[in-house]
N, C-alpha and C positions, 0 to 999 in steps of 0.2 A: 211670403216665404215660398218657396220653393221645393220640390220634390229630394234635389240632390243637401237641400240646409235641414230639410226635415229627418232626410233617415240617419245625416251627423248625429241630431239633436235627440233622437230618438232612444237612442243608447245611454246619452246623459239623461233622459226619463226615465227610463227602467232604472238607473241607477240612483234616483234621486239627486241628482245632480244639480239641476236644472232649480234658476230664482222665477219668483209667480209670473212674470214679464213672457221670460221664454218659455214657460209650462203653457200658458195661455195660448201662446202663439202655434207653440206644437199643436195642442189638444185643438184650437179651431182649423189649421191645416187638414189634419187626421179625421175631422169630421165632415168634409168635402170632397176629400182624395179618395176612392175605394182604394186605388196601391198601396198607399202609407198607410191606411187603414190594417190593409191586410200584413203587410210588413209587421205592425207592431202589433196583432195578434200573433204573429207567428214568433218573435222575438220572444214573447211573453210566455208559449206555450213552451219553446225551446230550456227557457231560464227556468221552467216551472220542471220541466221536466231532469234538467242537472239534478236541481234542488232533491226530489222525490228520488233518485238516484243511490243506492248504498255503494259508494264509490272507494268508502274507506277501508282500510284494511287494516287489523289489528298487529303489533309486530308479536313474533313468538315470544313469550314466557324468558324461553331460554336465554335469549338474547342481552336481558338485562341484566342474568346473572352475569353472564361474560362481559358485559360492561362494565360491571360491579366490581367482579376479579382484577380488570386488565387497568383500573383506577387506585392509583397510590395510597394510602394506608394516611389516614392524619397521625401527626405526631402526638404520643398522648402527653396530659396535659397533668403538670405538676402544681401541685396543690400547696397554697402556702397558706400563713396561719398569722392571723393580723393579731397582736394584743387589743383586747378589749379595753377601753376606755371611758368611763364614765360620764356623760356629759352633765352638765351643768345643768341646772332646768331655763334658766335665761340663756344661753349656747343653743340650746335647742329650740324652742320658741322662737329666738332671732334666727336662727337657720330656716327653721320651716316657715317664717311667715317671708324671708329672702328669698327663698326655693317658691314657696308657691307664688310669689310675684312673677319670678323669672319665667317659671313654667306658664302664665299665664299672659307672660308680654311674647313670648315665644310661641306659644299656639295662637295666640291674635294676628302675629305676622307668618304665620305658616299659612292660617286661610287665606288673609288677604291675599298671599303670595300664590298660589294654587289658583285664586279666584279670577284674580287677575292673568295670569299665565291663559288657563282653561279659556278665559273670554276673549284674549286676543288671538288664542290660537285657534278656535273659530272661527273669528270674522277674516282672518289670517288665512284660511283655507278658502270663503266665500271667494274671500277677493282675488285669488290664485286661479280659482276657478271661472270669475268673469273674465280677468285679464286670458285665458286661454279663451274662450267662447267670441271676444271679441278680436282674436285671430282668425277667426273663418273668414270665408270671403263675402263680403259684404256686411260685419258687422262690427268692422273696427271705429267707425265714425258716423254723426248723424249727422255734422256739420265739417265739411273738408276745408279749410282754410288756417293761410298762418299769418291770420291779421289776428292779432288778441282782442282788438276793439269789437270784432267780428264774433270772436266766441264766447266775452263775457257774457253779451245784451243775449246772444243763444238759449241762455241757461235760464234766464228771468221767468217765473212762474212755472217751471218745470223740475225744480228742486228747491227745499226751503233756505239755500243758502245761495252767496253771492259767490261763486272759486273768483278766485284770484288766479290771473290768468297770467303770467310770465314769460315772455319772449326771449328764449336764451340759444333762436337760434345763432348768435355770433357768436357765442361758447361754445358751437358744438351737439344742443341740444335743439334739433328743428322741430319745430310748434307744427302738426299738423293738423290741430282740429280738434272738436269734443265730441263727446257720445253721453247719452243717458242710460246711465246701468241703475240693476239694483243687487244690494246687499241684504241679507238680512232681511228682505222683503221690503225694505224699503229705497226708495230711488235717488241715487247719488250720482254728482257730477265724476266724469273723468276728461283728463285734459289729455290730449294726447299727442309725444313727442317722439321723435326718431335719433337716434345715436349710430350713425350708418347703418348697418340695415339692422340695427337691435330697435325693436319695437317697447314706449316706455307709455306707460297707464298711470297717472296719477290722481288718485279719486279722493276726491272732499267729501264731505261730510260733515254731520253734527254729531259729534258725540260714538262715534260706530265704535271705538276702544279704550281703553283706560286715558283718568286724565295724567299724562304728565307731557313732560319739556322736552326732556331727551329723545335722542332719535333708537327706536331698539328697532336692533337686526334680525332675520332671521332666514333660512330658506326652504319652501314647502315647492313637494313635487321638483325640485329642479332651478324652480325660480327666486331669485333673490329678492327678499319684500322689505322694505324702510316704512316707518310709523311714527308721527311724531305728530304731538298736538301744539299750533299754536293760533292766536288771535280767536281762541273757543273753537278753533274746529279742527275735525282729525284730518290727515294727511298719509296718503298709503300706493306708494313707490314701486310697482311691479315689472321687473324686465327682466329677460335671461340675458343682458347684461351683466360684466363683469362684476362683483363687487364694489369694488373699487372706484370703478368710474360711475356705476351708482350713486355710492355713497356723495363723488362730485354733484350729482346731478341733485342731490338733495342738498349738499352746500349749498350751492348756487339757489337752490327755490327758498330756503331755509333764508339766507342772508336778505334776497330781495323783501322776503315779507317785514321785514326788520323796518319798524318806525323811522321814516328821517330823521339823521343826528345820534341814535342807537348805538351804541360800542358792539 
């Protein structure tokens, strides 16, 4: 690493940004450089001293009430009068033991649903963040080549899975190479393709997000990310590529993976 990759990376340290791989790397730079040293004392003093800073200001009192005055009036609200009704004592037992099933298969998929959101929208942001980090220069590839025979055997013993390597550049999508990143702290393959000059990350894994089939969209920081588990392991699509032709470019990996003779 270098001086000019160090004070990049630096800012993504103070900001906790940074997976153990590149925290490492920074932090042994930093310990050899007196400049990058001294740089990120002074970053650190700078940030400390915003922080300790009373920068805010209170708005006046007055202000709210004029806000308050210059805000429409709710409609007020007409009051109506339901007949009472007697229930049954069996009407009501089969309601409430209906209601609390309902309320209880309903909170069941609330968490799940939150749980599952919360944890891909995590690994969702790790990965938005490697795919930017391996835009710098020098850190999009460890292996430059667009043979796949070349970047499968790459990966052997340096992540616990085999990627599936797919050549689509006669679609459109040019195989440049892999790189070893980590997510989550732990280290995963990325296969790495070009869509004229839109730069495409696609990183394997075991397991990094919920398990299902389907492909969920979504877009963090700017960038469009695709997700989709198949053959047990995850699959996670980063490019500031279109959507659209995203979406192709996971058709296209999506289908290949597909067992021969597969519908």
């Amino acid at each position: 690493m270098n001086c000019a990759e160090c004070e990049i990376l630096i800012h993504a340290l103070l900001d906790g940004e940074l997976d153990a791989g590149h925290t490492r790397d920074v932090e042994a730079h930093v310990a050899d450089c007196p400049a990058c040293a001294e740089k990120l004392r002074a970053f650190r003093a700078m940030r400390g001293a915003f922080a300790a800073a009373d920068l805010k200001e209170a708005a006046p009192a007055s202000l709210r009430g004029r806000i308050d005055a210059a805000l429409p009036r709710p409609p007020a609200r007409v009051a109506t009068v339901t007949p009472l009704v007697r229930p049954s004592r069996r009407g009501f037992f089969g309601g409430f033991a209906a209601g609390a099933a309902l309320s209880g298969a309903l909170a069941a998929s609330l968490v799940l649903t939150v749980f599952r959101t919360d944890s891909e929208q995590t690994i969702a942001d790790e990965v938005v963040s490697a795919h930017i980090r391996s835009l710098q220069l020098g850190h999009l590839m460890d292996v430059e080549t667009s043979d796949q025979h070349t970047v499968k055997p790459w990966f052997d013993g340096k992540v616990d899975v085999a990627p599936p390597v797919i050549d689509l550049t006669a679609e459109g999508f040019t195989l440049l190479g892999g790189r070893l990143d980590y997510i989550d702290g732990a280290p995963v393959a990325s296969v790495v393709y070009r869509r004229r000059k839109h730069i495409i990350n696609l990183f394997v894994a075991r397991r990094l997000g919920s398990d299902h089939a389907f492909v969920s969209a979504r877009t963090v920081q700017g960038y469009n990310v695709r997700h989709w588990v198949a053959q047990g392991l995850d699959f996670w699509a980063v490019s500031d590529l279109d959507g659209e032709e995203l979406g192709e470019f996971v058709r296209k990996i999506a289908t290949a993976l597909q067992p021969k003779g597969a519908s």
